[in-house]
C-alpha positions as CSV (number, residue, x, y, z in Angstrom):
1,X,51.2,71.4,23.2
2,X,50.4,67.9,23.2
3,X,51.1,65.9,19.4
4,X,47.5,65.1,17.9
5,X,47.6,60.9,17.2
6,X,47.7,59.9,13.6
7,X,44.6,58.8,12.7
8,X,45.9,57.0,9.8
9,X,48.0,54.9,11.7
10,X,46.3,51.4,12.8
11,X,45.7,49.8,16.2
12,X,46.0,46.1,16.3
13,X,45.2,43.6,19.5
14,X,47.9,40.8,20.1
15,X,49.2,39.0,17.0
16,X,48.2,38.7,13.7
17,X,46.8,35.4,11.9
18,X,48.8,34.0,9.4
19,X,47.2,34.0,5.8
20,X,46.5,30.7,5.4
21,X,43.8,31.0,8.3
22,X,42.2,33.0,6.6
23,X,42.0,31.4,3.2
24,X,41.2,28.3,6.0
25,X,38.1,30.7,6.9
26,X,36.9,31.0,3.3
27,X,37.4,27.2,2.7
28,X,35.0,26.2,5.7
29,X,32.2,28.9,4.7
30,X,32.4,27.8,0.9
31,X,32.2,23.8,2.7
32,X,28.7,25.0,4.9
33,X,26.9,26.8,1.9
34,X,27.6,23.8,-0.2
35,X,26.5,21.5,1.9
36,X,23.5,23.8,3.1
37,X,22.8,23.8,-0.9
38,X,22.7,19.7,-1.0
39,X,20.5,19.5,1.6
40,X,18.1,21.8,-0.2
41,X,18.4,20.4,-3.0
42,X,17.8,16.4,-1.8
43,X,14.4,17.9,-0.1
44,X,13.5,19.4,-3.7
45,X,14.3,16.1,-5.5
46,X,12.6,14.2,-3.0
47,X,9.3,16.2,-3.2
48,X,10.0,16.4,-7.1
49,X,10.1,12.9,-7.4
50,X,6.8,12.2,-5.6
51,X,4.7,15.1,-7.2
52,X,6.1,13.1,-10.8
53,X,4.7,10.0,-9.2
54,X,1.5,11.4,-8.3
55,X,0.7,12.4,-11.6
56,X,1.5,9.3,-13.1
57,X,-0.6,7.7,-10.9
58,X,-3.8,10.1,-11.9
59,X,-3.2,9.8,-15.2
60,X,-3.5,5.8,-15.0
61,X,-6.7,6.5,-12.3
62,X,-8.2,8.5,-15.0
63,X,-7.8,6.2,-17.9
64,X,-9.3,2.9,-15.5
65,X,-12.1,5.4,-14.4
66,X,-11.8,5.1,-10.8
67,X,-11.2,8.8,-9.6
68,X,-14.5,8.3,-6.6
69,X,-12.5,5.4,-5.3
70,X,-8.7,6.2,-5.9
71,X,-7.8,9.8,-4.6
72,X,-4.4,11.0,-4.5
73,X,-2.8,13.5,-2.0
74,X,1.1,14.8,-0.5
75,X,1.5,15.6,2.5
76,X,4.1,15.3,5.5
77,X,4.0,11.9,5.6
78,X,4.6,11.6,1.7
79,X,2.5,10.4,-0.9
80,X,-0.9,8.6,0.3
81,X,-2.8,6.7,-2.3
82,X,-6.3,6.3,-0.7
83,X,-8.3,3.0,-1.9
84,X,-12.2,3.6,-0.7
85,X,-15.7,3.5,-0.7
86,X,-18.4,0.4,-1.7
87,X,-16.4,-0.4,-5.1
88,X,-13.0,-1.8,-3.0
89,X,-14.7,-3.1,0.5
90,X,-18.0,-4.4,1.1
91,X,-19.1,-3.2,4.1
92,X,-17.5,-5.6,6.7
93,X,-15.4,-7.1,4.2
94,X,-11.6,-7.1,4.9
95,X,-10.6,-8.2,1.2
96,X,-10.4,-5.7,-1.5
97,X,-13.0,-6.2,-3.7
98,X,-11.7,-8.8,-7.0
99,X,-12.6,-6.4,-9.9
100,X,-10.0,-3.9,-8.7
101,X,-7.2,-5.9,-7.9
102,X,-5.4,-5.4,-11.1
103,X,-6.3,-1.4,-10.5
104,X,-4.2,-2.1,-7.3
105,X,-1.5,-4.1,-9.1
106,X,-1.2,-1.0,-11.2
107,X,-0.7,1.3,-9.1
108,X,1.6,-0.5,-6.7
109,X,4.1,-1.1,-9.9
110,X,4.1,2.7,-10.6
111,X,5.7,2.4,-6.9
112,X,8.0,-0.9,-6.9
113,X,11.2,0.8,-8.7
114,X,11.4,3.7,-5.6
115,X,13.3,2.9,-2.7
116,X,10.6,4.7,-0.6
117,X,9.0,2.6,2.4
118,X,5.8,1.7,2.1
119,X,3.3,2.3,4.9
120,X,-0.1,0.1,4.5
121,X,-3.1,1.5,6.9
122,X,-6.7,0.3,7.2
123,X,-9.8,2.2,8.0
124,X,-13.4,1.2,8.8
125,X,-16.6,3.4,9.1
126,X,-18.4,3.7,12.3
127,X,-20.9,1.2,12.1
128,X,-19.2,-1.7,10.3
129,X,-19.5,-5.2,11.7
130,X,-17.9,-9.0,11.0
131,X,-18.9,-11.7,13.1
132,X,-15.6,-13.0,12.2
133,X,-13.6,-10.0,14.0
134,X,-14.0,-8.6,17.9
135,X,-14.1,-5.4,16.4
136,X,-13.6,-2.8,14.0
137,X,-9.8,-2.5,15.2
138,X,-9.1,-6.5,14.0
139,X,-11.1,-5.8,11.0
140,X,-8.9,-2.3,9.6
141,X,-6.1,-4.5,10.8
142,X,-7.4,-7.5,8.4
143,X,-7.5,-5.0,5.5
144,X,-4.2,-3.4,5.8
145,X,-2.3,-6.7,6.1
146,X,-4.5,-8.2,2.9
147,X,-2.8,-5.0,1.3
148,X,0.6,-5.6,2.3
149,X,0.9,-9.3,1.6
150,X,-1.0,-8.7,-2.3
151,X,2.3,-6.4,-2.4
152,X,4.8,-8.7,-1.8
153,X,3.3,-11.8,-3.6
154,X,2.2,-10.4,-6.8
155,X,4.7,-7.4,-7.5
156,X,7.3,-8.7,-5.6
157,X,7.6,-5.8,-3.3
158,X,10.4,-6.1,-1.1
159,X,8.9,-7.0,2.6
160,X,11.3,-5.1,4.5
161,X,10.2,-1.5,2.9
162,X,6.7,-2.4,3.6
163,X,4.6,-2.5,7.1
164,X,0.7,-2.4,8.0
165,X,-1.6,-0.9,10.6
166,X,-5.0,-0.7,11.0
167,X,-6.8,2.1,13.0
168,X,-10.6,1.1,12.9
169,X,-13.0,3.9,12.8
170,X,-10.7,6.6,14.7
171,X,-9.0,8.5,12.0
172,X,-12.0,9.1,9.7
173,X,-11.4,11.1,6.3
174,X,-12.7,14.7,6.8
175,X,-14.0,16.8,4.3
176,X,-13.6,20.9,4.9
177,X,-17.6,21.4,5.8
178,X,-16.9,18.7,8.0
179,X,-13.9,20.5,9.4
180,X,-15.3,23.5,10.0
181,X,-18.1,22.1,11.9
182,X,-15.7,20.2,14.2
183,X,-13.8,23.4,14.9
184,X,-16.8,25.2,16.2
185,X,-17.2,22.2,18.9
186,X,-13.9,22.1,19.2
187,X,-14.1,25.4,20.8
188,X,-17.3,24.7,23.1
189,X,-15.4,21.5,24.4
190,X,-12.3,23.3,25.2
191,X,-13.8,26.1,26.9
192,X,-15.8,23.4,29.1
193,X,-12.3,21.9,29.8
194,X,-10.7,25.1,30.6
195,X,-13.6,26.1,33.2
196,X,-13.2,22.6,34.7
197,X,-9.3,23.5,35.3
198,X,-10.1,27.2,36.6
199,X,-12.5,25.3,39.1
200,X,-9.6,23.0,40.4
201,X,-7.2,26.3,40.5
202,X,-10.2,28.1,42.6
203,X,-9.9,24.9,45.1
204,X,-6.4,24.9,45.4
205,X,-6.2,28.5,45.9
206,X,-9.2,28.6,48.6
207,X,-7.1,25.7,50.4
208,X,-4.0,28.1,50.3
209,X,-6.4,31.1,51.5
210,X,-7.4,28.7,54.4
211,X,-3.8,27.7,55.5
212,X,-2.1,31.2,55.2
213,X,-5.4,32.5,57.7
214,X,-4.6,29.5,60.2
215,X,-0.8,30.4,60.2
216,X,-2.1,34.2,60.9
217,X,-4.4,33.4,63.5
218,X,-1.5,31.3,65.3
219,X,0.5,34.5,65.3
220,X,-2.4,36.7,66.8
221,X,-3.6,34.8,69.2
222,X,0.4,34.8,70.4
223,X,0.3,38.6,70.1
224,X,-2.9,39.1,71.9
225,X,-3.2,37.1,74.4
226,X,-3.2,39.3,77.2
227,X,-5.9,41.2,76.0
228,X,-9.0,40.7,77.5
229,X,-11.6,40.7,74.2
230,X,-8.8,39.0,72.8
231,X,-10.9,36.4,70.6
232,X,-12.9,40.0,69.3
233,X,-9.3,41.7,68.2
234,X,-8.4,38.5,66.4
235,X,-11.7,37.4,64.7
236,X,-11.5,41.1,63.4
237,X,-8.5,41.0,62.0
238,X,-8.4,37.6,61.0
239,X,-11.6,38.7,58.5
240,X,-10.1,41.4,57.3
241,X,-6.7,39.5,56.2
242,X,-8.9,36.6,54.8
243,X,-11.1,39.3,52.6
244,X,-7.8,40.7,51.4
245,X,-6.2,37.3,50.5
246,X,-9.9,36.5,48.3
247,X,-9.6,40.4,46.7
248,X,-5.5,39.4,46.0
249,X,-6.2,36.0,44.4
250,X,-9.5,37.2,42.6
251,X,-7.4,39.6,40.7
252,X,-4.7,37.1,39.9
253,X,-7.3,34.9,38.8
254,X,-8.9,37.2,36.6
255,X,-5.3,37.9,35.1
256,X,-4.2,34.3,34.8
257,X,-7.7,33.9,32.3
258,X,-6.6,35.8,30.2
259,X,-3.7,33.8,29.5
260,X,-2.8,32.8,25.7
261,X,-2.4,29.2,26.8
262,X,-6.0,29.1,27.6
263,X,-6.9,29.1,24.0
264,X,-4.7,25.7,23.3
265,X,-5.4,22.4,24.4
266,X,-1.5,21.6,23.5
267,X,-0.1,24.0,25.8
268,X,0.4,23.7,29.3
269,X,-2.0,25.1,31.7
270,X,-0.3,24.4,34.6
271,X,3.3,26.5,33.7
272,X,0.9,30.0,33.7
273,X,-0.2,29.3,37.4
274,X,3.0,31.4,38.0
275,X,1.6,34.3,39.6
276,X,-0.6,32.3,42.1
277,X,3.0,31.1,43.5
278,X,1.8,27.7,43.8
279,X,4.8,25.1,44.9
280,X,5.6,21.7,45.2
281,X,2.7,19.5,45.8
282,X,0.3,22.4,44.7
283,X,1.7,22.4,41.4
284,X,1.7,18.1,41.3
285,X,-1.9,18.3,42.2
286,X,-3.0,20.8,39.4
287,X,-0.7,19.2,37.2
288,X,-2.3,16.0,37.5
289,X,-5.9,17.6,37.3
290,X,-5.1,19.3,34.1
291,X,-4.2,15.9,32.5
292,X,-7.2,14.6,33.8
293,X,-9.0,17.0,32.0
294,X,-7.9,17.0,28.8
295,X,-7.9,13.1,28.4
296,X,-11.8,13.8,29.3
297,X,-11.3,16.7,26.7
298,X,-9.3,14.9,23.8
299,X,-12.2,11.6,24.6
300,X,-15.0,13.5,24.0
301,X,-13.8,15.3,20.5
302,X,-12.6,12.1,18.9
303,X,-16.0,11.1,19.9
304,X,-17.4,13.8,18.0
305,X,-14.9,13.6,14.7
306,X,-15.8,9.7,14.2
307,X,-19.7,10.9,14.7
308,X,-19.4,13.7,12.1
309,X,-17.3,11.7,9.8
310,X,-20.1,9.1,9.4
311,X,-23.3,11.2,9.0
312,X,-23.8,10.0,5.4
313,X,-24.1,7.0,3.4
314,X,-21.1,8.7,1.6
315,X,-19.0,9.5,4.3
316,X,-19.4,5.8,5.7
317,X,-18.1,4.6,2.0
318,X,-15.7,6.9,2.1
319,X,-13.6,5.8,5.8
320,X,-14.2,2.1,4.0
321,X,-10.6,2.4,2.9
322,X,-7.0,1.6,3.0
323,X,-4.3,3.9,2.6
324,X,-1.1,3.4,1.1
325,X,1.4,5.5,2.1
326,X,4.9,5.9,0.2
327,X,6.8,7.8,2.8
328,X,9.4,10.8,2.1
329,X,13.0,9.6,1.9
330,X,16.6,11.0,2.3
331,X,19.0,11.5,-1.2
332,X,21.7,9.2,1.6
333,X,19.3,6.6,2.1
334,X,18.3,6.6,-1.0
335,X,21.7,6.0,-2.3
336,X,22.6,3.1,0.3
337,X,19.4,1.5,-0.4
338,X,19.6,1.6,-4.7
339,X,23.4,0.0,-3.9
């Protein structure tokens, strides 16, 4: 009768680690969660410090009395300080009005002690004009770098944390009616788009139809042609393999619309042709097609957000602006930069 294995007994593979690996172990796991806690912790002071900055800056916008043309906001990008409408630019006007100068002053000194960069941008509305600019993109341009250089000759602010840019009339402020207008056309313009790319799809997979029923009609002609009503026997068939081809790519067709990536102008169209087994220059073709259509596509909405973000007196005042931007920044370069 065969001895029953003790099941108290243990099995071990090859030889055991020594202890100090595993007190090693512990040490490195201990070393990750710290460090896994300091980045967390940097990203919490950082936000922390410009939420405390934001509402010292309210506080002084309040007691001045400028809260329609100071507005406050964080984002991504950091903290933006937006400087707008009639009372800080005249229309056309690239200097900041003279009466709020000291408003900017004051704000900009709430910022000087941060080792944050500083990123200057200026805005125009849609319809603004200076004789002494090309166009609106010199004029935004003009403002920003008025901004910058007030900056660093009345507070001193270091030049090297601070740049300017100027986008004209192209990234116009957008209120949340005005948002969810521009998402309705949004999806009108996309579905236009999309159609356009299903129509270049339907080409290239008529053309493929075409050369798969010249290939097939080679090989009949070979097989038939000792046959008398030979040119009957192959016309035949040769319909009959076409209509199967159009019945075999119609469904795919139908299949590929319903595709997710449909519904996204940022994914790529081309990538869920899969199914079609397009190759090569197919693909290329289509690929190229599909950017066509979308710079078409992306044209035509910007078109539309600068036209909807300038309806109204108000909203023209309010793209009159320059945006001061004091950008996130890392507890490390934060150190380097304080030393």
């Amino acid at each position: 009768m065969p001895r029953k294995p003790n099941t108290d007994e243990s099995i071990s593979v090859g030889a055991p680690s020594p202890p100090w690996m595993t007190t090693y172990g512990d040490l490195m796991t201990q070393l990750l969660i710290f460090f896994v806690m300091m980045f967390a912790l940097a990203a919490a002071m950082n936000e922390l410090q410009l939420i405390n900055l934001k509402k010292k800056m309210e506080e002084y916008v309040k007691r001045e009395n400028l809260e329609k043309s100071v507005t406050l906001e964080i984002n991504e990008r950091g903290l933006v300080i937006s400087l707008h409408g009639k009372e800080m630019f005249k229309s056309g006007d690239p200097y900041i009005n003279k009466n709020v100068l000291n408003c900017l002053q004051g704000l900009a000194a709430f910022v000087r002690p941060h080792p944050n960069d500083v990123i200057v941008e200026g805005h125009t509305d849609a319809f603004e004009e200076n004789k002494n600019f090309p166009s609106r993109w010199e004029l935004s341009v003009a403002r920003s770098a008025f901004i910058a250089k007030f900056l660093v000759n009345n507070i001193y602010f270091p030049p090297n944390r601070i740049s300017s840019s100027g986008y004209a009339d192209q990234r116009p402020y957008i209120d949340e009616k005005t948002k969810e207008a521009l998402l309705k056309i949004r999806g009108e313009l996309l579905k236009s788009a999309v159609q356009k790319f299903f129509y270049e799809v339907k080409r290239m997979a008529i053309r493929k139809i075409d050369m798969n029923v010249l290939e097939k009609r080679e090989k009949l002609l070979k097989k038939y042609k000792f046959k008398e009503d030979r040119d009957t026997i192959v016309r035949i068939k040769i319909d009959e393999y076409r209509l199967r081809l159009e019945n075999k790519y119609n469904k795919i067709f139908n299949n590929v619309k319903k595709n997710e990536d449909f519904k996204d102008h940022n994914a790529n169209w081309t990538d869920a042709l899969s199914p079609f087994g397009f190759k090569g220059d197919e693909l290329d073709i289509l690929g190229g097609k599909e950017i066509l259509i979308k710079a078409d596509y992306f044209k035509a909405l910007q078109k539309e957000i600068v036209t909807m973000a300038n309806l109204t007196p108000s909203q023209r005042e309010r793209n009159r602006r320059v945006d001061i931007i004091v950008a996130r920044i890392s507890s490390v370069m934060r150190k380097k930069r304080v030393l």
